[in-house]
Structures are given as structure tokens and as C-alpha cells.
C-alpha atoms as an extended CHARMM CRD file, in Angstrom:
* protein
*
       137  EXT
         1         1  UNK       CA            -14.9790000000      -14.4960000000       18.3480000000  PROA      1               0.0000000000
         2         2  UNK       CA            -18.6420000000      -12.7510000000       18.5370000000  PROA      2               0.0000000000
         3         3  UNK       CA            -17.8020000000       -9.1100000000       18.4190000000  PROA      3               0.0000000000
         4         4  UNK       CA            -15.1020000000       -9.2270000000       20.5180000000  PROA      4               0.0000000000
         5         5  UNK       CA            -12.5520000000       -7.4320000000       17.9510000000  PROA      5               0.0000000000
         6         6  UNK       CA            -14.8380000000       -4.3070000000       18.2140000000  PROA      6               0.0000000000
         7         7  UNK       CA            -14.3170000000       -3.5350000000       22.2620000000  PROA      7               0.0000000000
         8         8  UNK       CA            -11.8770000000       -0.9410000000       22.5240000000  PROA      8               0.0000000000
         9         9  UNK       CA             -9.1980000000       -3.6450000000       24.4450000000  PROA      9               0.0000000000
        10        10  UNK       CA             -9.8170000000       -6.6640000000       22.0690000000  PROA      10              0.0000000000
        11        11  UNK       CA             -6.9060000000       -8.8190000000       22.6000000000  PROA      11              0.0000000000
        12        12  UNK       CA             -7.0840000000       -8.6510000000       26.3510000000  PROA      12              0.0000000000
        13        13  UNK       CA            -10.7830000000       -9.6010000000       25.8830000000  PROA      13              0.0000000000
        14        14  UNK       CA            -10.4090000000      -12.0560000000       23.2890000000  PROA      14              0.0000000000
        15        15  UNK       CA             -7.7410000000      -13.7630000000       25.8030000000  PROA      15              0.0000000000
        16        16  UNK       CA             -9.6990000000      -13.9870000000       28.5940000000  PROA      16              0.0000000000
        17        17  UNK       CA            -12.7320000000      -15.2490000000       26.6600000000  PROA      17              0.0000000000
        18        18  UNK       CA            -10.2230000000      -18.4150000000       25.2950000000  PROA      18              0.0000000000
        19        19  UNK       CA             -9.5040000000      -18.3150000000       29.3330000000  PROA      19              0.0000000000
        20        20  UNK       CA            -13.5950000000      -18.9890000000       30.0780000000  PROA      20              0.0000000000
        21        21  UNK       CA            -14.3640000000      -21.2290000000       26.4910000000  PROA      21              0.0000000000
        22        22  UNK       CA            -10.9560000000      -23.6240000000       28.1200000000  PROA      22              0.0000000000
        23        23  UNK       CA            -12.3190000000      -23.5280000000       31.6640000000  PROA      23              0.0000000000
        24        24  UNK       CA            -15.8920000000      -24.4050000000       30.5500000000  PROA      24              0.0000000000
        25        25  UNK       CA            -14.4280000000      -27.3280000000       27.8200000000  PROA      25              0.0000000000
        26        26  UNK       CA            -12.2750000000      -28.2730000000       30.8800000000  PROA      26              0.0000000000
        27        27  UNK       CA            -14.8010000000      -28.4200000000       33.9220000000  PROA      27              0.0000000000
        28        28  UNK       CA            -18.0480000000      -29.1990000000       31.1860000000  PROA      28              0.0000000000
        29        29  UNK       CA            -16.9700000000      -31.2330000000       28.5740000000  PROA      29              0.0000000000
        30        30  UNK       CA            -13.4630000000      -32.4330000000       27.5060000000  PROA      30              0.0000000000
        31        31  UNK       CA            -10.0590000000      -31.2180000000       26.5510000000  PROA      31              0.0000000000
        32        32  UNK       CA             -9.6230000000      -33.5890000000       23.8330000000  PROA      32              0.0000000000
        33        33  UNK       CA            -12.9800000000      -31.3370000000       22.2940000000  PROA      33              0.0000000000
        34        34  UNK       CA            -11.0450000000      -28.0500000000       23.1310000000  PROA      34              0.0000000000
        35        35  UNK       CA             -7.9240000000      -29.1640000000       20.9920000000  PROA      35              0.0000000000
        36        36  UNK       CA            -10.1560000000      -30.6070000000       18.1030000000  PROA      36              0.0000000000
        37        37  UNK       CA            -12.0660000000      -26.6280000000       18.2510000000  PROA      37              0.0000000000
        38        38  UNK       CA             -8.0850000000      -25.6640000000       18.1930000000  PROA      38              0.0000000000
        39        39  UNK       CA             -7.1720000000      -27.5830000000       14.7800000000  PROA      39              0.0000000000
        40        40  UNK       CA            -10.2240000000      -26.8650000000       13.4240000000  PROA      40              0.0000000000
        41        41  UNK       CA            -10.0960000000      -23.4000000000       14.0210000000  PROA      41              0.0000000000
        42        42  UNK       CA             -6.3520000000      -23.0310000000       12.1760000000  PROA      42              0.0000000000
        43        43  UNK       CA             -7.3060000000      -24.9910000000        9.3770000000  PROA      43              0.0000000000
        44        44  UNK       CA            -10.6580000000      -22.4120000000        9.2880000000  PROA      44              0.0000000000
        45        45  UNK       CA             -8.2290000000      -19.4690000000        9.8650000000  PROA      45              0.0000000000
        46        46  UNK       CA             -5.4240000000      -20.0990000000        7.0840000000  PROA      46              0.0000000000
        47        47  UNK       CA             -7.7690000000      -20.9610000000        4.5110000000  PROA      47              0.0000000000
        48        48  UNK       CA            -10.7610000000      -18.1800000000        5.0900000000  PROA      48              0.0000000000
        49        49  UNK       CA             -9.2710000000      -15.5040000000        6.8670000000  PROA      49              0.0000000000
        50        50  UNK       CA             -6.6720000000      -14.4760000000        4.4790000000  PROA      50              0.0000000000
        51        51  UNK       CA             -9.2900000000      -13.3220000000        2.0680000000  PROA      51              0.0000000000
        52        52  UNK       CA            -10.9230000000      -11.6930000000        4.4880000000  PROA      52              0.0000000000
        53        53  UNK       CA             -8.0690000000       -9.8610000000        5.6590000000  PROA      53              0.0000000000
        54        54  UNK       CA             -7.0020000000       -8.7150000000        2.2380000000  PROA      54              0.0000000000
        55        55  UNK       CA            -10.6200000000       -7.8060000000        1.0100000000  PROA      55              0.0000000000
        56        56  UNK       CA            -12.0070000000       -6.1630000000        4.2060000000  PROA      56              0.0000000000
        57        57  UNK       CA             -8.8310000000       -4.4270000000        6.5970000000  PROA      57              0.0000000000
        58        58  UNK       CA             -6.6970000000       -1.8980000000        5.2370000000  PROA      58              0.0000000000
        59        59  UNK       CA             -4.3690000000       -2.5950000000        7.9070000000  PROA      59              0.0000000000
        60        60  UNK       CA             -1.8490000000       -6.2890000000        7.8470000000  PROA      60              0.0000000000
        61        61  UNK       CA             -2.7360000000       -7.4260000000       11.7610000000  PROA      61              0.0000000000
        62        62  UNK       CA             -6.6060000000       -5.3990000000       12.0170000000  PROA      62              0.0000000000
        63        63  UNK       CA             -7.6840000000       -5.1160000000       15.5790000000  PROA      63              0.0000000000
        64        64  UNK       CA            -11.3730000000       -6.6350000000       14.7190000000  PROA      64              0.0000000000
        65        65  UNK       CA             -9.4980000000       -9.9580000000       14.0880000000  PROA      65              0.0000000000
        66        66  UNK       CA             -8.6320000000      -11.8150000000       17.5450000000  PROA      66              0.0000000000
        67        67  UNK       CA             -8.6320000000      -15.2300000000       16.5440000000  PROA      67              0.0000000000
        68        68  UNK       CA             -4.7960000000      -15.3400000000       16.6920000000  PROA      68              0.0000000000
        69        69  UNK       CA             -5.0870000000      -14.4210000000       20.3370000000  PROA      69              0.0000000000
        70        70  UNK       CA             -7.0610000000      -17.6630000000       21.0800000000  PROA      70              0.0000000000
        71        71  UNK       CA             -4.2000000000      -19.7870000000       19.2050000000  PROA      71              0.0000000000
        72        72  UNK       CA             -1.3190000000      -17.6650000000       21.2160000000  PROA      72              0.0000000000
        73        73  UNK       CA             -3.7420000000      -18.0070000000       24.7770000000  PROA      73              0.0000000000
        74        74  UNK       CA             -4.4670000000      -21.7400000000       24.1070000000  PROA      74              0.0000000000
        75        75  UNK       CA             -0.7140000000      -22.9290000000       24.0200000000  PROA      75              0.0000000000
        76        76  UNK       CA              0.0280000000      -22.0270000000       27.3550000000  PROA      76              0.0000000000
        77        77  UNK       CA             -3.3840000000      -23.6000000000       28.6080000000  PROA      77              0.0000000000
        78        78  UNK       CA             -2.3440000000      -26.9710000000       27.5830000000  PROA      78              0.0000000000
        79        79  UNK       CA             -0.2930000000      -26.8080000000       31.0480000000  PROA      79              0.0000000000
        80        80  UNK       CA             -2.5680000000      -25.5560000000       33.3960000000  PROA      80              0.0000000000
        81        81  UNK       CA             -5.2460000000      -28.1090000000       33.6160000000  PROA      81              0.0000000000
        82        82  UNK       CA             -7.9570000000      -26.7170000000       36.4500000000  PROA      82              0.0000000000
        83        83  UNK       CA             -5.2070000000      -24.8080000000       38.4250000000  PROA      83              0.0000000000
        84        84  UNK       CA             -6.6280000000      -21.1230000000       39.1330000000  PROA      84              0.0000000000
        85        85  UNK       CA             -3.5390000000      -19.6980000000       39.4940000000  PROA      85              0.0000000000
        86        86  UNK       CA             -1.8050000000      -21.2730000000       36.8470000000  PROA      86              0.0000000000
        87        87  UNK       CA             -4.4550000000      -20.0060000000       34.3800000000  PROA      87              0.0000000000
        88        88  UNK       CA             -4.6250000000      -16.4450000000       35.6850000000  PROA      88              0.0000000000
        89        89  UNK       CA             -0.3220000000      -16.9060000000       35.2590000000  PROA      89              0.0000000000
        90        90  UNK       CA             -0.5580000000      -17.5280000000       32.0570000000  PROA      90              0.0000000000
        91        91  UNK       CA             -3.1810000000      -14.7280000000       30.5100000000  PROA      91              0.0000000000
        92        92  UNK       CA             -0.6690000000      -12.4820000000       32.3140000000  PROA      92              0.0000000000
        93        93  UNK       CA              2.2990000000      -14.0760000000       30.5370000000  PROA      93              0.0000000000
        94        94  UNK       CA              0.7590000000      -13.9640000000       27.5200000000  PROA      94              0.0000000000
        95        95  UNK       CA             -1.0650000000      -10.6370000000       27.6500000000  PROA      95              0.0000000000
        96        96  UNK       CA              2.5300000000       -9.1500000000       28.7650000000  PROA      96              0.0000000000
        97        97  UNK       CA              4.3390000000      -10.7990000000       25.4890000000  PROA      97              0.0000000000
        98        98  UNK       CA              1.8480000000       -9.9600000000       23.3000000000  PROA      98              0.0000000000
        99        99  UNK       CA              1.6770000000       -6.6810000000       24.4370000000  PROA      99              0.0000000000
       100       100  UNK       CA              5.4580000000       -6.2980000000       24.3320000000  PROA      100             0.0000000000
       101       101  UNK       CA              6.8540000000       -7.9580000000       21.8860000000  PROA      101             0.0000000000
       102       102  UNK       CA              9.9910000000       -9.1480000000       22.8240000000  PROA      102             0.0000000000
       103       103  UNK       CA             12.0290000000      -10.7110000000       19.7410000000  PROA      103             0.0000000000
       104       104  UNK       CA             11.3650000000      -12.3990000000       17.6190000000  PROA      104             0.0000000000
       105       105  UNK       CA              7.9700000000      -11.3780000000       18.1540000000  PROA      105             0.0000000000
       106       106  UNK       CA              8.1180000000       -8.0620000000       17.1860000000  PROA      106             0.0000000000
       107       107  UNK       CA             10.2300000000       -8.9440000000       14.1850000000  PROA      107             0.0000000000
       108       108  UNK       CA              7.7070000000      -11.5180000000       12.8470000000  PROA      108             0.0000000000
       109       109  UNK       CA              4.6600000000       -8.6880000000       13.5870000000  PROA      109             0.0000000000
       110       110  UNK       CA              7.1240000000       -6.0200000000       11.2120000000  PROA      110             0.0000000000
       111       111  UNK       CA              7.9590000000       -8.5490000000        8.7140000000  PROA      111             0.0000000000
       112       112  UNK       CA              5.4360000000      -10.8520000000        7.8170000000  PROA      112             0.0000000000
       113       113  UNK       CA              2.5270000000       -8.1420000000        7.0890000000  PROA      113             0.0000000000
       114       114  UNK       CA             -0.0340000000      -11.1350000000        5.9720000000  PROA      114             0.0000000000
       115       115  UNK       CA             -1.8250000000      -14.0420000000        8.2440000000  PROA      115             0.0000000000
       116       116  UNK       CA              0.9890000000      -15.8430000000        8.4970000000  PROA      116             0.0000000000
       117       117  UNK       CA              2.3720000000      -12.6830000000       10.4600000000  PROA      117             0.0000000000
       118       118  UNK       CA             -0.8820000000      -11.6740000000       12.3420000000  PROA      118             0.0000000000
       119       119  UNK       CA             -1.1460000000      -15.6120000000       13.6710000000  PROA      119             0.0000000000
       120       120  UNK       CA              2.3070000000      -16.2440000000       14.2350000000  PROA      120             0.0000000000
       121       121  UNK       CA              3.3430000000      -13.1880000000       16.2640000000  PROA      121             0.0000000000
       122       122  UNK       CA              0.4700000000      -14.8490000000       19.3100000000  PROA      122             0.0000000000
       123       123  UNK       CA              1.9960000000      -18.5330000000       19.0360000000  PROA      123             0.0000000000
       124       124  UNK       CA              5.7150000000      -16.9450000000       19.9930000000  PROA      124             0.0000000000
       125       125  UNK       CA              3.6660000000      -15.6410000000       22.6590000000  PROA      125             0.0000000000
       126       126  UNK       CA              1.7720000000      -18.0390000000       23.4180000000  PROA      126             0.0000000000
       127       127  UNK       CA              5.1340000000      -20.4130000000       23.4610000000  PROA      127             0.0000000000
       128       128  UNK       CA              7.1150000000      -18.0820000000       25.8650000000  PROA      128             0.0000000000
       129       129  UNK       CA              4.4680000000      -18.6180000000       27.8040000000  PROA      129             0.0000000000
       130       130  UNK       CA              4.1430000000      -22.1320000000       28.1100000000  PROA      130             0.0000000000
       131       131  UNK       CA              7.7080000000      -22.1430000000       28.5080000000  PROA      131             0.0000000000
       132       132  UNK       CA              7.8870000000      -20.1590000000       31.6270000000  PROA      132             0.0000000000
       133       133  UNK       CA              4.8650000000      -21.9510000000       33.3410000000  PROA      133             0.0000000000
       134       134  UNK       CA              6.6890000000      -25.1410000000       31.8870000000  PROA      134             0.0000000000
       135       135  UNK       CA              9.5070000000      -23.7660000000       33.9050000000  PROA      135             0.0000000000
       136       136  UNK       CA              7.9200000000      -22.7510000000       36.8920000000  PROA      136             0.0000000000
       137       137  UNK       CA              5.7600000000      -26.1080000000       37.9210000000  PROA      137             0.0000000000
């Protein structure tokens, strides 16, 4: 996501920069472009990222990679529409799971030390999320 993974608090950034690319595709252009970006971006992720994660990180879930926090930031999004508040709810929902890892979360970022696991961790968060806003409106 440009660089992002390189400033010092790259998840937080990386989630509020899905939080500007959704508003703009919202306000701009069109959702149904957002969600295409969204499936084209997993398909990109599972089938080029893996090698670059094994050839180029020594760690399993490298900081420099934040492409997992626009999946996780994206799910909740689906909800919110053009609502400020509901938008600013749910980078704080998601930031805060992320961040925390409630389970499973934290068992699938211990366990699955490959893509699968560095993806998958965000989309639990990302579903909490959306689950609470789902909740709440």
C-alpha cells in the first residue's frame, strides 16, 4: 500500500488509508469498483505474496506487509455507507481487535505462521467488527 508498511505505526496507517481509498470509491466513483479492487486484491495477495513473504521477511506476519489490514478494515465498511461516525466506529473497532487479539484471533496469529495466518488474523477482526456495528444500527 505505497510505503505505508515502513511508518513506524503501519497498521493504524494502513487502516485509515483503506478508510480514505473507501470514502473516495464511495463519494467519487462506486462501491461495486471498491469490492471488485477487494477480490482482486485477495486473489493478488494469496497467489504473489506468499513468495514474497517467504523470500524477503524473516519474520511469519512482517510489519512492511499491511495489505491484510485493508481486507480486515474493508469488512466492516461494507456497513457504513457515507455515515461519518459509523466509519470512524469501525477503524476504532477494528484497530482495537487487531491490536488485541481477542480469540480466536490471537490463536490464528500463533498458529498459522504463513499468509493464510497473517490475512486471516485482520478478517476475524475485521468480522467482529462488522458484527458489532451490525449490532449497533
Amino acid at each position: 500500500m505505497g510505503g505505508i508498511g515502513n511508518l513506524p505505526v503501519s497498521g493504524t496507517v494502513a487502516s485509515f488509508a483503506t478508510i480514505l481509498i473507501y470514502y473516495f470509491f464511495f463519494n467519487l466513483l462506486n462501491l461495486y469498483f471498491y469490492y471488485g479492487l477487494f477480490i482482486l486484491l485477495i486473489i493478488y495477495s494469496f497467489k504473489f505474496l506468499n513468495n514474497v513473504v517467504k523470500n524477503n521477511f524473516s519474520g511469519s506476519d512482517p510489519r512492511e506487509i499491511v495489505i491484510d489490514e485493508f481486507f480486515g478494515q474493508s469488512i466492516p465498511l461494507i456497513l457504513c455507507k457515507n455515515s461519518l461516525i459509523l466509519i470512524a466506529s469501525s477503524f476504532i473497532l477494528f484497530r482495537f481487535f487487531d491490536i488485541l487479539k481477542p480469540f480466536p484471533i490471537n490463536y490464528i496469529d500463533s498458529k498459522f505462521k504463513n499468509l493464510f495466518g497473517i490475512i486471516f488474523d485482520d478478517v476475524v477482526a475485521g468480522l467482529y467488527s462488522f458484527a458489532i456495528i451490525y449490532l449497533c444500527i
